[in-house]
Backbone atoms as SQL, in Angstrom:
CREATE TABLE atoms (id INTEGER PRIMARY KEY, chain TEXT, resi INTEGER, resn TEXT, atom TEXT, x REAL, y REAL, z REAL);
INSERT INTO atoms VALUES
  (1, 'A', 1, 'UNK', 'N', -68.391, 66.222, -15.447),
  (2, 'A', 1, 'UNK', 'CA', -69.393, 65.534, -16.231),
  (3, 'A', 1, 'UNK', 'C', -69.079, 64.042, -16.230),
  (4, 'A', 2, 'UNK', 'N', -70.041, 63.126, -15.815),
  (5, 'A', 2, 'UNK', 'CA', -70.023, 61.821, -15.717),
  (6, 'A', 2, 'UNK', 'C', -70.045, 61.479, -17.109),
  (7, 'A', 3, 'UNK', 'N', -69.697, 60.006, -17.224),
  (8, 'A', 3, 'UNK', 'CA', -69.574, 59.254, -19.064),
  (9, 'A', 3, 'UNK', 'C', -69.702, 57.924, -18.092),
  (10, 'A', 4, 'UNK', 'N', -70.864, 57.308, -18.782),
  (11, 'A', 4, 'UNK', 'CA', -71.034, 56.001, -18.200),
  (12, 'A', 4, 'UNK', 'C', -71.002, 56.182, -16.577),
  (13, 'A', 5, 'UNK', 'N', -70.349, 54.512, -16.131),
  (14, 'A', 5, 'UNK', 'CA', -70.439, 54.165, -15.031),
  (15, 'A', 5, 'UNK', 'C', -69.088, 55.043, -14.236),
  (16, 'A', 6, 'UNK', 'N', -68.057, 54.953, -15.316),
  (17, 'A', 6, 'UNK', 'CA', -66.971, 55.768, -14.504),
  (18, 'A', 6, 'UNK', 'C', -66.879, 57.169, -14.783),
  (19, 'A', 7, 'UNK', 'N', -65.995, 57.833, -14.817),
  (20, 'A', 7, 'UNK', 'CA', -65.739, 59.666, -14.808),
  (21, 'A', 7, 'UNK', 'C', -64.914, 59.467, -16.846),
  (22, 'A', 8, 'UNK', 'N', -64.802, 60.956, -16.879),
  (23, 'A', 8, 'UNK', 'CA', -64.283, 61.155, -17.677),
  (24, 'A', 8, 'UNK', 'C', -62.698, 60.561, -18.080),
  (25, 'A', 9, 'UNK', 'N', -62.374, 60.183, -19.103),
  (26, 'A', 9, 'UNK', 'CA', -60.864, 59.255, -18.710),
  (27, 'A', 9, 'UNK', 'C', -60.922, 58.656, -17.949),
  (28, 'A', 10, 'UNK', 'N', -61.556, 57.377, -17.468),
  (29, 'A', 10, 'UNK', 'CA', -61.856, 56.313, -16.756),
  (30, 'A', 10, 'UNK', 'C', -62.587, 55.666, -17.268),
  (31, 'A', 11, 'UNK', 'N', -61.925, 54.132, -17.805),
  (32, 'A', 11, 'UNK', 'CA', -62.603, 53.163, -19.067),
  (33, 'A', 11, 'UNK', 'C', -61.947, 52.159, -18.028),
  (34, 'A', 12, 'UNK', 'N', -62.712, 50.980, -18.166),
  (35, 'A', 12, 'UNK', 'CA', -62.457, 49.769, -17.670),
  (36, 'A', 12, 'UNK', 'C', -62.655, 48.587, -19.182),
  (37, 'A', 13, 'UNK', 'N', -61.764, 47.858, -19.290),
  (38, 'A', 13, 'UNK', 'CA', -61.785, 46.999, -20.569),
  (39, 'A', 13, 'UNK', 'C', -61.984, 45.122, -19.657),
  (40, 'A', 14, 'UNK', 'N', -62.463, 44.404, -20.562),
  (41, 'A', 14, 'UNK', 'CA', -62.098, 43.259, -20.184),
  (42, 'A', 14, 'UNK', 'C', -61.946, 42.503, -21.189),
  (43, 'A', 15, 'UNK', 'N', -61.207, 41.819, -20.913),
  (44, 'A', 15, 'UNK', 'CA', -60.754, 40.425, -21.875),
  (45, 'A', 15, 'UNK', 'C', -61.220, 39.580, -21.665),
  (46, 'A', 16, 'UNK', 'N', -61.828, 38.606, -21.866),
  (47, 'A', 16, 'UNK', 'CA', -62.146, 37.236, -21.902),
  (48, 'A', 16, 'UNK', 'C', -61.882, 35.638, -22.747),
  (49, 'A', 17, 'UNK', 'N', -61.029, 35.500, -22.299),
  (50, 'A', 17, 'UNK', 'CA', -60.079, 34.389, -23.483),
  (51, 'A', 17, 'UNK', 'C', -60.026, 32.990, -22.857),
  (52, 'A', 18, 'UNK', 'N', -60.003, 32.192, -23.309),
  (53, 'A', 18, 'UNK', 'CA', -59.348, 30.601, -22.947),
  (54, 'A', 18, 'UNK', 'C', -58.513, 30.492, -22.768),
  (55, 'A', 19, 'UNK', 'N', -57.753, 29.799, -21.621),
  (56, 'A', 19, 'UNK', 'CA', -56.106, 29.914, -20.882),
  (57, 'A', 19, 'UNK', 'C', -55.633, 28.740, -21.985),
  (58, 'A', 20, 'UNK', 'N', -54.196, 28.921, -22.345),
  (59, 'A', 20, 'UNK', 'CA', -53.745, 28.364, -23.261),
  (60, 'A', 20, 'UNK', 'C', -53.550, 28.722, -24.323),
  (61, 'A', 21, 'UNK', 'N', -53.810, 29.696, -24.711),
  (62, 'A', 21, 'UNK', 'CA', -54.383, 30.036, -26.171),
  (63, 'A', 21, 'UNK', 'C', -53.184, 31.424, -26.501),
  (64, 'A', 22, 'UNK', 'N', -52.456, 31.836, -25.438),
  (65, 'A', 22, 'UNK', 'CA', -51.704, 32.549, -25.663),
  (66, 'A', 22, 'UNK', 'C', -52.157, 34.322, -24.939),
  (67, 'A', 23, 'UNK', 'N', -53.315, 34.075, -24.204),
  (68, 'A', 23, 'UNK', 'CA', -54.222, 35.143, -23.971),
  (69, 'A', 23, 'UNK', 'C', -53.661, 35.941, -23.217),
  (70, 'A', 24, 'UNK', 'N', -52.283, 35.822, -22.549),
  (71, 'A', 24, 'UNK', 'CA', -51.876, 36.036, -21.092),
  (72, 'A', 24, 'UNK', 'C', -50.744, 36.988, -22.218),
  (73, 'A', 25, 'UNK', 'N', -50.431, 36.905, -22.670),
  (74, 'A', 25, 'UNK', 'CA', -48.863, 37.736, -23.593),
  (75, 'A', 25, 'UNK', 'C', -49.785, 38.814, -24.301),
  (76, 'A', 26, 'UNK', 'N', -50.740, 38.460, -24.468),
  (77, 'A', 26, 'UNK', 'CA', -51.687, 39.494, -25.406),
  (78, 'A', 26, 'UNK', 'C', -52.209, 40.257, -25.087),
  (79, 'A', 27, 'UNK', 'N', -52.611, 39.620, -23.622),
  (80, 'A', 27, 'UNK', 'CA', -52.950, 40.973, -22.380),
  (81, 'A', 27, 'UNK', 'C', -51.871, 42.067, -21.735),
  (82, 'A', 28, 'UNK', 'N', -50.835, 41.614, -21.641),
  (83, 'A', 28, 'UNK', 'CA', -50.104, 41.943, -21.122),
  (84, 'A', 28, 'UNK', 'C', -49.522, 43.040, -22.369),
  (85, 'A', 29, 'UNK', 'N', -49.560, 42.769, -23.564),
  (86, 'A', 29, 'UNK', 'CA', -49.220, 43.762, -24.317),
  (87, 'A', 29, 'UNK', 'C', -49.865, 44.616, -24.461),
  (88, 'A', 30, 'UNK', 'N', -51.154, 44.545, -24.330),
  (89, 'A', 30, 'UNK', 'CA', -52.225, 45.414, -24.457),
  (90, 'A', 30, 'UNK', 'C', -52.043, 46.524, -23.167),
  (91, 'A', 31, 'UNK', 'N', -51.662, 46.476, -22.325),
  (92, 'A', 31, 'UNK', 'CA', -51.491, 46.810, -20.887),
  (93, 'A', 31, 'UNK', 'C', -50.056, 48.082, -20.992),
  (94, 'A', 32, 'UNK', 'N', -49.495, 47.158, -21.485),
  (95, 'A', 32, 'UNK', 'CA', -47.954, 47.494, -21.909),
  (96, 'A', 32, 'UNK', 'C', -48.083, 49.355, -22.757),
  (97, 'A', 33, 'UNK', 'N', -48.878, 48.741, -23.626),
  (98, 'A', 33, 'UNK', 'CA', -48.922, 49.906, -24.957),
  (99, 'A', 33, 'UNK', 'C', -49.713, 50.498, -24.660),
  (100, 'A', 34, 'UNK', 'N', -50.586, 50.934, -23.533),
  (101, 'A', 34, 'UNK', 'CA', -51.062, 52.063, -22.754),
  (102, 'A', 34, 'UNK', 'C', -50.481, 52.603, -22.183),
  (103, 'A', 35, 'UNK', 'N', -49.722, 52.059, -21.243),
  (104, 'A', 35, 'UNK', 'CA', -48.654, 52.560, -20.417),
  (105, 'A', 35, 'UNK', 'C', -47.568, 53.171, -21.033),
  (106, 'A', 36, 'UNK', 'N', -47.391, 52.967, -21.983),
  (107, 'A', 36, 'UNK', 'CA', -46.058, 53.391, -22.796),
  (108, 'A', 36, 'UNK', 'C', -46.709, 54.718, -23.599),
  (109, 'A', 37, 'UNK', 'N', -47.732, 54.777, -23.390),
  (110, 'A', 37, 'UNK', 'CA', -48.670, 56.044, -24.308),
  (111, 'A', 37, 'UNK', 'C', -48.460, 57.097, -23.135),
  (112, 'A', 38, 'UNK', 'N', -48.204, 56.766, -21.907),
  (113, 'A', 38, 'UNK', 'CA', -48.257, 57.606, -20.707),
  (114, 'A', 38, 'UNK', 'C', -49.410, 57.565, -20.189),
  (115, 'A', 39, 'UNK', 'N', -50.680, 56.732, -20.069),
  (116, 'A', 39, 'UNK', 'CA', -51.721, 56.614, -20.011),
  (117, 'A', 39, 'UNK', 'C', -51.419, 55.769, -18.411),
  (118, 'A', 40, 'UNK', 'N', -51.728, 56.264, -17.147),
  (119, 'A', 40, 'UNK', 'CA', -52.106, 55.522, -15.799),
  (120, 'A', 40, 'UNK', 'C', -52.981, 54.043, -15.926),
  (121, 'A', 41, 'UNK', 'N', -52.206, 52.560, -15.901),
  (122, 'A', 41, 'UNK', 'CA', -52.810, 51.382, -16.115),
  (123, 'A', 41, 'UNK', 'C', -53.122, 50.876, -15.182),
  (124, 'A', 42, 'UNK', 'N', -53.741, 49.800, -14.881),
  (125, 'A', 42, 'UNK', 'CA', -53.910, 48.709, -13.762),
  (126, 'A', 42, 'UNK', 'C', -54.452, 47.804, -13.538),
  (127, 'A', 43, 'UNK', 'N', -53.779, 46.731, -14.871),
  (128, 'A', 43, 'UNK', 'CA', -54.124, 45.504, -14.691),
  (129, 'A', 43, 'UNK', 'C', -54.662, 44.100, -14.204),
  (130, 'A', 44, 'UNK', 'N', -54.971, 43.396, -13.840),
  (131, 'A', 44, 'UNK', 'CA', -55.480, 42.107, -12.837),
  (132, 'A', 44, 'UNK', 'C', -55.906, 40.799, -13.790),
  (133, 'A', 45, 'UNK', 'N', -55.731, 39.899, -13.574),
  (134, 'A', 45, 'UNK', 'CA', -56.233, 38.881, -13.837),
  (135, 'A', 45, 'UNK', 'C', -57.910, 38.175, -13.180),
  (136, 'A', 46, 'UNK', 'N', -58.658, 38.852, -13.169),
  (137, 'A', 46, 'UNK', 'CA', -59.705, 38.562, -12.428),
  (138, 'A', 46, 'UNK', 'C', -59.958, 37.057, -11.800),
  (139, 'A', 47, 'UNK', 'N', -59.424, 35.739, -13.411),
  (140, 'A', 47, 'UNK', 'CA', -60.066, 34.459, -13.005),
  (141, 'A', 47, 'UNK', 'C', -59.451, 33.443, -13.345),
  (142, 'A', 48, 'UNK', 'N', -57.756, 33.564, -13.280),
  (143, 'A', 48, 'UNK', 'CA', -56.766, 32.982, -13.923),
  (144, 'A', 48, 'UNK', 'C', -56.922, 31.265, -13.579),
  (145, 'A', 49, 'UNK', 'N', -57.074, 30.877, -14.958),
  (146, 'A', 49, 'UNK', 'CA', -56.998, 29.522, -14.648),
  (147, 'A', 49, 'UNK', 'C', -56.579, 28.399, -15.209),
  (148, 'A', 50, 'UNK', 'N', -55.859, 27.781, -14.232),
  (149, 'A', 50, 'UNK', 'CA', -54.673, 26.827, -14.670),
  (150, 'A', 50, 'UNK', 'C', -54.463, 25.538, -15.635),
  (151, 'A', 51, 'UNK', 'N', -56.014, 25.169, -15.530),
  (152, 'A', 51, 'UNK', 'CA', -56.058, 24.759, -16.560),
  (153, 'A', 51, 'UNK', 'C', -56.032, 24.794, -18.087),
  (154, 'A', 52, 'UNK', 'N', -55.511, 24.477, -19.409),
  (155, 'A', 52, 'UNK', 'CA', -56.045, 24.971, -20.421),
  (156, 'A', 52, 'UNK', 'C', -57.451, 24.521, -21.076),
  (157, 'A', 53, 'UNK', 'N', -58.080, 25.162, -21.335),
  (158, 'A', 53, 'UNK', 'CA', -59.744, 25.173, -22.398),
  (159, 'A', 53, 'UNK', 'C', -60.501, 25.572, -21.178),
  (160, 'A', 54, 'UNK', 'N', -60.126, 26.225, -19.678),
  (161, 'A', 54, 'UNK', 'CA', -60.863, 27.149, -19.313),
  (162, 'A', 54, 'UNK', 'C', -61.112, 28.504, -19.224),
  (163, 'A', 55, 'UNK', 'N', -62.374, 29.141, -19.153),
  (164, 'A', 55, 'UNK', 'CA', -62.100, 30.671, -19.156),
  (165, 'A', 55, 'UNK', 'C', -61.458, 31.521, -18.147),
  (166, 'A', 56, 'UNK', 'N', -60.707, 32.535, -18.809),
  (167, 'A', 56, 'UNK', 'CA', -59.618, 33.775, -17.994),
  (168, 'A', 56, 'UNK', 'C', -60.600, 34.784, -18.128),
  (169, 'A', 57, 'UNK', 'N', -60.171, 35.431, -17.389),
  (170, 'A', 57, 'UNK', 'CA', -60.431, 36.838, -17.442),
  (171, 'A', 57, 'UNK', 'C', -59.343, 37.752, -16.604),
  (172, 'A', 58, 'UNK', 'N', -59.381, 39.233, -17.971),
  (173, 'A', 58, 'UNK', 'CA', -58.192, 39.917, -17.775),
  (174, 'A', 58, 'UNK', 'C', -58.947, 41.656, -17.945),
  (175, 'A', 59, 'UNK', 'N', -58.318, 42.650, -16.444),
  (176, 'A', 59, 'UNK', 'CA', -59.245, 43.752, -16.668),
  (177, 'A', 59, 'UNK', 'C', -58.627, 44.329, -16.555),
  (178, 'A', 60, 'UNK', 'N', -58.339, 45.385, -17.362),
  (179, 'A', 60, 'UNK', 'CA', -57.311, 46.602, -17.556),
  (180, 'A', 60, 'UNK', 'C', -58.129, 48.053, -16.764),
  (181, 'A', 61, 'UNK', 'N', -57.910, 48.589, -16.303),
  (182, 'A', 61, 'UNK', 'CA', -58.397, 49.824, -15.681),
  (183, 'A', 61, 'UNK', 'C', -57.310, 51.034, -16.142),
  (184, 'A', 62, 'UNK', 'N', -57.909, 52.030, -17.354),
  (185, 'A', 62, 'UNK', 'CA', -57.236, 52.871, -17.810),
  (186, 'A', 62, 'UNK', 'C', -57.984, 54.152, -17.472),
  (187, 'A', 63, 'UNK', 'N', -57.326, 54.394, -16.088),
  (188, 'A', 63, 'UNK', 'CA', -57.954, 56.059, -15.554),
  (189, 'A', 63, 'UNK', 'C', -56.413, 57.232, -15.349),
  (190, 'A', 64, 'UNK', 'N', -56.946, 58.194, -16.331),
  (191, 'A', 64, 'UNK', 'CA', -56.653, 59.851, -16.236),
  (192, 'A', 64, 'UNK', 'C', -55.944, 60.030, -14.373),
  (193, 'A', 65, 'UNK', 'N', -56.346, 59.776, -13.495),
  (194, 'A', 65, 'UNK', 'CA', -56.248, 60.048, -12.346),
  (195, 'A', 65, 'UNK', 'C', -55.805, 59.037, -11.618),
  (196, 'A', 66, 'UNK', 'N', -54.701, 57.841, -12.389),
  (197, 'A', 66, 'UNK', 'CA', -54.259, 56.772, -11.762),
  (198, 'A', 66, 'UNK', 'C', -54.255, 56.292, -10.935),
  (199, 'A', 67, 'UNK', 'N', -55.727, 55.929, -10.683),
  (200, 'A', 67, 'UNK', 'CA', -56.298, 54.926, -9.465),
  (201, 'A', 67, 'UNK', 'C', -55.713, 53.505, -9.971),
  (202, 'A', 68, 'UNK', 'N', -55.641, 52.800, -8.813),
  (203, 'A', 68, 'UNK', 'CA', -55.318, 51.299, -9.343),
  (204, 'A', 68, 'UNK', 'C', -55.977, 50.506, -8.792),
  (205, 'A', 69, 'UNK', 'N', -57.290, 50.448, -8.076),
  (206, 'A', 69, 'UNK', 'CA', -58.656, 49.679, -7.793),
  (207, 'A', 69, 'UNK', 'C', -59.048, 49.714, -8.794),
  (208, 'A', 70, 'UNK', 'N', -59.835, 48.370, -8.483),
  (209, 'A', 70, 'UNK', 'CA', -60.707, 48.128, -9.316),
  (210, 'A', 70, 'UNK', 'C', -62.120, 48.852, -9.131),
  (211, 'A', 71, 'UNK', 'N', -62.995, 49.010, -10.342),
  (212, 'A', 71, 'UNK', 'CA', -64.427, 49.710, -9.885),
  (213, 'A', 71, 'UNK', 'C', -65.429, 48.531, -10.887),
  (214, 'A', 72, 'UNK', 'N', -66.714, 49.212, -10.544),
  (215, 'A', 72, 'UNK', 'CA', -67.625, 48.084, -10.640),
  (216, 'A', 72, 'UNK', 'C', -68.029, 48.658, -11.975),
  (217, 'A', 73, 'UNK', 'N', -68.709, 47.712, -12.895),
  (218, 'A', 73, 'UNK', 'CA', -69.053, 47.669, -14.308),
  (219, 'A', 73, 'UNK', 'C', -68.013, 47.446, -15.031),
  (220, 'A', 74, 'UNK', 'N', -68.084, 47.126, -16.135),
  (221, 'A', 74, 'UNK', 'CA', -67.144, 47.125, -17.507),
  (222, 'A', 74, 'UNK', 'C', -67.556, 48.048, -18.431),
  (223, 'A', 75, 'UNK', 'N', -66.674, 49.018, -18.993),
  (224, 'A', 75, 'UNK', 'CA', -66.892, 49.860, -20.518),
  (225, 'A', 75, 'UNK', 'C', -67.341, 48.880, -21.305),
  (226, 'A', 76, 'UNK', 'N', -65.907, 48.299, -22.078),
  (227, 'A', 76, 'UNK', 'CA', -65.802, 47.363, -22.980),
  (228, 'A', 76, 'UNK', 'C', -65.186, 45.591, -22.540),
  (229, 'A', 77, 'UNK', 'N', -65.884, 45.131, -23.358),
  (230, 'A', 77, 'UNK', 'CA', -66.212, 43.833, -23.242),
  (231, 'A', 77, 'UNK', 'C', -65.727, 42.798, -24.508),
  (232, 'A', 78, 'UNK', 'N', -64.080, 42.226, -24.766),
  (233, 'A', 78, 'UNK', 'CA', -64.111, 41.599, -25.585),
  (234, 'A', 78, 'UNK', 'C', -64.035, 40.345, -25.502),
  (235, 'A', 79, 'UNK', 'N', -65.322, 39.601, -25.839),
  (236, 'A', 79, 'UNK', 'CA', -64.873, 38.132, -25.091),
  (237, 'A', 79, 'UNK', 'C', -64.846, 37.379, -26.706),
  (238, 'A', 80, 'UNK', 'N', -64.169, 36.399, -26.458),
  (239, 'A', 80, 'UNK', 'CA', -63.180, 35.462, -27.641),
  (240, 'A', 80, 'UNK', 'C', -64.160, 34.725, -27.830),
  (241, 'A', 81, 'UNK', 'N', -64.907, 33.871, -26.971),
  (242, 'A', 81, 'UNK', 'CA', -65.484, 32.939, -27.364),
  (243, 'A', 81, 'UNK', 'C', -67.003, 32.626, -26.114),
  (244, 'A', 82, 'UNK', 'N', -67.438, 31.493, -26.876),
  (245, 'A', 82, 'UNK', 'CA', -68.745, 31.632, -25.710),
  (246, 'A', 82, 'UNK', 'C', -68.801, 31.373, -24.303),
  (247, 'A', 83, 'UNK', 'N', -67.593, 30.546, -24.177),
  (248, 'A', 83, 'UNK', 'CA', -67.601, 30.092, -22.844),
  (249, 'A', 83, 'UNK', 'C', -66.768, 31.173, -21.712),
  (250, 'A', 84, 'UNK', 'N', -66.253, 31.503, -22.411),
  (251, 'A', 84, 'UNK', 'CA', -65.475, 32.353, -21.380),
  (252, 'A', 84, 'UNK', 'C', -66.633, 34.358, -21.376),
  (253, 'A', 85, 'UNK', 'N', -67.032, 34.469, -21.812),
  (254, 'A', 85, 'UNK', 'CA', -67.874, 35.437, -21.676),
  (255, 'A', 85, 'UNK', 'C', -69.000, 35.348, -20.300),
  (256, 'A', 86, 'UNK', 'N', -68.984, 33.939, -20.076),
  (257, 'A', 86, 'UNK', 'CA', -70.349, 33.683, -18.689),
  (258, 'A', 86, 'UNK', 'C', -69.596, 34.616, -17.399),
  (259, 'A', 87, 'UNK', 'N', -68.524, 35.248, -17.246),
  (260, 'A', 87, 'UNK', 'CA', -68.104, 35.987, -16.158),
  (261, 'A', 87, 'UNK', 'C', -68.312, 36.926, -15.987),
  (262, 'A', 88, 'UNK', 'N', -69.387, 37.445, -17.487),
  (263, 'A', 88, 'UNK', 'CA', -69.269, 39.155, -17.371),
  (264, 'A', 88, 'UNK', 'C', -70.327, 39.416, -15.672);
């Protein structure tokens, strides 16, 4: 039985934050404490950028069947602020 765009236990999350801001430790914990649940992760930085007060983007791929590609659509979508959301 399909759920959304991906399969059952297959959620794709994204982050969307301003570089600088600390967004990169926060992702990474978030990433962390799935994995430590025993949950198959697979992280990426989609739009890392070096500057600070531009938008990042960070996509966690949490699939049952530990693929570590990426797939197309997003589940969930938390973006911080307005500017960094234009990537969805």
């Amino acid at each position: 039985m399909e759920a959304g765009r991906g399969g059952v236990n297959d959620l794709v999350i994204r982050f969307a934050n301003v570089n600088g801001t600390g967004s990169a430790s926060a992702n990474n914990m978030f990433a962390k404490a799935v994995f430590r649940m025993g949950i198959p992760v697979s992280p990426k930085n989609i739009f890392p950028s070096n500057i600070q007060g531009l938008p990042t983007w960070y996509e966690v791929r949490i699939s049952e069947k530990g693929y570590l590609g990426r797939r197309e659509g997003i589940d969930i979508m938390v973006a911080m602020n307005p500017q960094s959301r234009l990537g969805i």
